[in-house]
C-alpha positions as CSV (number, residue, x, y, z in Angstrom):
1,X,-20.7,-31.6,-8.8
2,X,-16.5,-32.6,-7.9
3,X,-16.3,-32.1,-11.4
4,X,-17.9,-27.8,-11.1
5,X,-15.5,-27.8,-7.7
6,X,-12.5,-28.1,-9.1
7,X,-13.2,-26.1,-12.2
8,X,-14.1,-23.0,-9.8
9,X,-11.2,-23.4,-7.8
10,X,-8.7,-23.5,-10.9
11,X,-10.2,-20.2,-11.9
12,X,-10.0,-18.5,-8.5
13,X,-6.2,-19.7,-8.0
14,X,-5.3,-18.5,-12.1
15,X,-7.7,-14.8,-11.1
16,X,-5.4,-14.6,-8.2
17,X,-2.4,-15.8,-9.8
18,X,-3.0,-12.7,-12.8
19,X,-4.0,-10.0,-10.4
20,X,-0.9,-11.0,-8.4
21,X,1.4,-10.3,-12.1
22,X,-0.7,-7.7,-13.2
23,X,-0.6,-5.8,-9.4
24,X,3.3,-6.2,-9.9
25,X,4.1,-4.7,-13.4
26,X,5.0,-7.8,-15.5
27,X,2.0,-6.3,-17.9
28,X,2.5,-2.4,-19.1
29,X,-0.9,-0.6,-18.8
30,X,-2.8,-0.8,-22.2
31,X,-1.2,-4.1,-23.3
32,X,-3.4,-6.7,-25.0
33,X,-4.0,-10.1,-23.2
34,X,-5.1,-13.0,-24.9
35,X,-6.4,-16.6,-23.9
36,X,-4.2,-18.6,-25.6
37,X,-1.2,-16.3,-24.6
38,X,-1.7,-16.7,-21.0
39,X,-2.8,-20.5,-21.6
40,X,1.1,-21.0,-21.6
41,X,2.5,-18.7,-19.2
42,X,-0.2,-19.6,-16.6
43,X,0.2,-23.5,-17.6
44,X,-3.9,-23.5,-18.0
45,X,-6.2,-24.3,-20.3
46,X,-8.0,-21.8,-21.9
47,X,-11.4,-22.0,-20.8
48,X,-10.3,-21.4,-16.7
49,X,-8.1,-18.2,-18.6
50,X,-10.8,-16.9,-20.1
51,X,-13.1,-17.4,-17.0
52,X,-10.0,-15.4,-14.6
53,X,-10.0,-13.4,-17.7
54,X,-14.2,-12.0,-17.5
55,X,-13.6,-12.3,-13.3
56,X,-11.1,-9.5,-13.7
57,X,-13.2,-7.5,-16.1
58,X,-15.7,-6.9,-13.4
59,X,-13.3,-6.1,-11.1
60,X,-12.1,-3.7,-13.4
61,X,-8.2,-4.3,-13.6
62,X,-8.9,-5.2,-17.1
63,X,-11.6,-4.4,-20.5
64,X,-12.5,-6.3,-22.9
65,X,-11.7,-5.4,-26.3
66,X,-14.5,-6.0,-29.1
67,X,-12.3,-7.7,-31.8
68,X,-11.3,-10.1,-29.6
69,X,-8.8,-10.1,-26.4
70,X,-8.8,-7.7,-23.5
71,X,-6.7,-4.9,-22.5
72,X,-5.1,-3.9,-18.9
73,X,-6.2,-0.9,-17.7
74,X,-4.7,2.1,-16.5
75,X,-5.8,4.5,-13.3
76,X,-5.3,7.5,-12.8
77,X,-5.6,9.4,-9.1
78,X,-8.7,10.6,-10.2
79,X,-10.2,7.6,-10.5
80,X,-8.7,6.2,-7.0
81,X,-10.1,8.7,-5.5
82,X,-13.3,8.5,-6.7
83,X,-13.0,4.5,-5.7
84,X,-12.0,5.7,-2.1
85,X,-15.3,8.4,-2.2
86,X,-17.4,5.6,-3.3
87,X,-16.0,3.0,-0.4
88,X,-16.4,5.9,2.1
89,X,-20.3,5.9,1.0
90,X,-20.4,2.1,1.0
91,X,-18.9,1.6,4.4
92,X,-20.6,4.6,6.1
93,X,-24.5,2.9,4.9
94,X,-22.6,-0.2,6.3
95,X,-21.7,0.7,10.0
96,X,-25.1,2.9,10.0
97,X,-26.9,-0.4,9.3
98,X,-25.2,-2.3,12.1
99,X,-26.2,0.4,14.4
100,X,-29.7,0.0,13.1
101,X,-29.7,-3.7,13.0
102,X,-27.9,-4.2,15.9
103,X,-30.0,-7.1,18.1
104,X,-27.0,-7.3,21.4
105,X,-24.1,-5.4,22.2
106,X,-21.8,-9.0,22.7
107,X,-22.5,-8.9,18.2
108,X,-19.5,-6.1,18.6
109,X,-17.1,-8.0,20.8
110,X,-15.5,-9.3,17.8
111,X,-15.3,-5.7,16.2
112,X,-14.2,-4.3,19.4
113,X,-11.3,-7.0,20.0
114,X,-9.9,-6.6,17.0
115,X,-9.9,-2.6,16.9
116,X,-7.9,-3.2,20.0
117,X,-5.2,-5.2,18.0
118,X,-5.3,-2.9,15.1
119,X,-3.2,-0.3,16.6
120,X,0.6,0.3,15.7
121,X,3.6,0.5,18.4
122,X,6.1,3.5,18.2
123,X,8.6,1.0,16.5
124,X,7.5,0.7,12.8
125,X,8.7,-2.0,11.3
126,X,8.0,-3.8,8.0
127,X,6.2,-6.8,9.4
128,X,4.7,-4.9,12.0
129,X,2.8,-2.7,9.4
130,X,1.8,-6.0,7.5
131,X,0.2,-7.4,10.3
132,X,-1.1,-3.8,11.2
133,X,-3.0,-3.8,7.6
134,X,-4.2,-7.2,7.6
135,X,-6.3,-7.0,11.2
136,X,-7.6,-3.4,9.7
137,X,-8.8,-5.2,6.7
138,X,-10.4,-8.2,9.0
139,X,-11.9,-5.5,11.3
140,X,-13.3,-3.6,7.8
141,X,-14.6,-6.8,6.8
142,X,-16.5,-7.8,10.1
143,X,-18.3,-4.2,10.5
144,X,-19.2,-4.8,7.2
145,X,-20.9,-7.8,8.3
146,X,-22.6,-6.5,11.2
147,X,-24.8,-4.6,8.4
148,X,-26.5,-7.9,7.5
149,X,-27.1,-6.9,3.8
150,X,-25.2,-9.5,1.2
151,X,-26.1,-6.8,-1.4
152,X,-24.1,-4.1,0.0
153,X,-21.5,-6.8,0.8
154,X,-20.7,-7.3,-3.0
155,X,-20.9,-3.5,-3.5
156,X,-18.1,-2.8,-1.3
157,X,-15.7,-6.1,-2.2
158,X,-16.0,-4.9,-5.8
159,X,-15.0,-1.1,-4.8
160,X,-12.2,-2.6,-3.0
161,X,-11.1,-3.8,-6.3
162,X,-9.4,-1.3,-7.9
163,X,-5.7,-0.3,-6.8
164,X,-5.3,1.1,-3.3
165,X,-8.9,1.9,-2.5
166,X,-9.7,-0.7,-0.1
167,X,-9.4,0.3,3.4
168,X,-6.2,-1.8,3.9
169,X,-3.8,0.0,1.2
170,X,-2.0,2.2,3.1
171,X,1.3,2.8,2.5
172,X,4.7,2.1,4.5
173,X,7.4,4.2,4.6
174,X,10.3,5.1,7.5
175,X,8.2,8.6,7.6
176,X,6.2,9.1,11.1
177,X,3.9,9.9,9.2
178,X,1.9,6.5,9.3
179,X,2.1,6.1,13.1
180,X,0.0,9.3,13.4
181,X,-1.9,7.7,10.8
182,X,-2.5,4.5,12.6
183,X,-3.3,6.7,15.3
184,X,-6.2,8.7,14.5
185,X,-7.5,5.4,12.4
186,X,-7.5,3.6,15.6
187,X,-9.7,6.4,17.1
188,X,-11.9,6.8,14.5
189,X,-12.7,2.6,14.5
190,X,-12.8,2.9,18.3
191,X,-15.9,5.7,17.9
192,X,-17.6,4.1,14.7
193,X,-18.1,0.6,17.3
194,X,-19.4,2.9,20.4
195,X,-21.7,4.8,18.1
196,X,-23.3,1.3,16.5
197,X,-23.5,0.3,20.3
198,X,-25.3,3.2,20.9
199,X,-27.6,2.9,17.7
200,X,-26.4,6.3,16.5
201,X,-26.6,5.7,12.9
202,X,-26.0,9.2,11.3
203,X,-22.9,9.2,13.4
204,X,-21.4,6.1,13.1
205,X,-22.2,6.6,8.9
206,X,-19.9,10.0,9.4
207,X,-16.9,8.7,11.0
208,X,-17.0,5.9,8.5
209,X,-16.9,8.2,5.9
210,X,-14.4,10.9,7.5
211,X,-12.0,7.6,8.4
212,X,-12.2,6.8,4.3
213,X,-10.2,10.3,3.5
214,X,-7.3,8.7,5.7
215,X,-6.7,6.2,2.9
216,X,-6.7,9.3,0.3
217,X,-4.6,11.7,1.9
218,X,-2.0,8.7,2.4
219,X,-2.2,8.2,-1.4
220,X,-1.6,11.6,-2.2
221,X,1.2,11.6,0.1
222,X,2.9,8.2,-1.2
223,X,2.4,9.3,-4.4
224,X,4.6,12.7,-3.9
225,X,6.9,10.2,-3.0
226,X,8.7,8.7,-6.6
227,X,11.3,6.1,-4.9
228,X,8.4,5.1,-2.7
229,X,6.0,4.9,-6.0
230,X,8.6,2.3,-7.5
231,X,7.9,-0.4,-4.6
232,X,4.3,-0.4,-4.9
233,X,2.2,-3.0,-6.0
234,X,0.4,-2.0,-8.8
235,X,1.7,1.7,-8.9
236,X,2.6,0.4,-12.3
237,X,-1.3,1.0,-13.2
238,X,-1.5,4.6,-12.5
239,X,-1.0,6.8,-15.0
240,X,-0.9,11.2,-14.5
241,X,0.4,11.1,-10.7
């Protein structure tokens, strides 16, 4: 049993370890990967590689390719946005299942204290956004529990996947555009908790999905954008912008 432990922990740190170079460029879209090529660079044996390897074929960053090997992929803003369209479905089932589900209003005190953190001041700065994105992705995360379905749990981590369709991947620039961003976000989180409290499914399921467009019209902007393009992780992936 120590023995399976440790084997499932060296693959989660080497899938994390190869999403983290992939997200960053060090592979060119299309390149082959093989096992005993990463064996060295990752200083692993190869049957955790291969393991990180099939992990990050069903997450999609990479295929596998029949003669042997796998190849990164590449992503074009068609298919981000279909990954965003997909998430917006996925979450908006979500939040209509927590106001369904919902057994006592104190299950959204969590919810509702951490849509009260995730707002962002009128100074932008760097680490300000970071932490600005990391309690929206908590706060994703926890409605998405409040839906009490494990099955639409793994549905939505695996849309996530996929380059800047999870809720969490907007974009910072010195624009003002983002602090009107964070703005109407922080409303539309604010009204998705008071409709679950007030068991209005059909509602809550629209603003969840309405609040999803925010991360694709921030793509679309970012993406106008070339010498913002050139600092994103994994804007390397994304091919026809």
């Amino acid at each position: 049993m120590l023995l399976a432990s440790s084997s499932s922990s060296q693959t989660e740190r080497l899938v994390l370890a190869l999403r983290e170079r992939i997200l960053n460029g060090e592979f060119a879209p299309g390149e082959h990967l093989t096992e005993l090529g990463l064996v060295s660079l990752l200083q692993a044996s190869r049957t955790p590689v291969r393991l990180a390897l099939e992990r990050l074929v069903r997450e999609g960053l990479v295929d596998p390719i029949p003669t042997g090997g796998f190849r990164l992929r590449s992503f074009s803003l068609a298919d981000i946005r279909d990954a965003i369209e997909i998430r917006g479905v996925l979450e908006g089932t979500a939040v209509r299942f927590a106001a369904e589900r919902l057994e006592s209003p104190q299950e959204l005190d969590r919810a509702k204290e951490l849509a009260a953190g995730a707002t962002m001041q009128s100074a932008i700065t760097l680490d300000g956004f970071a932490a600005y994105l990391e309690l929206n992705r908590i706060l994703h995360r926890e409605l998405w529990r409040l839906a009490r379905s494990p099955s639409l749990l793994r549905e939505l981590e695996s849309a996530c996947k996929i380059p800047f369709a999870a809720p969490e991947s907007l974009v910072f620039s010195l624009a003002d555009r983002e602090q009107s961003t964070a703005f109407i976000a922080a409303e539309h989180h604010r009204a998705i908790i008071e409709a679950i409290e007030n068991r209005e499914g059909a509602r809550a399921e629209a603003l969840a999905r309405e609040h999803s467009r925010i991360s694709r019209r921030n793509l679309e902007f970012v993406f106008q954008n070339a010498e913002l393009c050139n600092h994103l992780p994994g804007a390397a992936l994304i091919v026809n912008f």
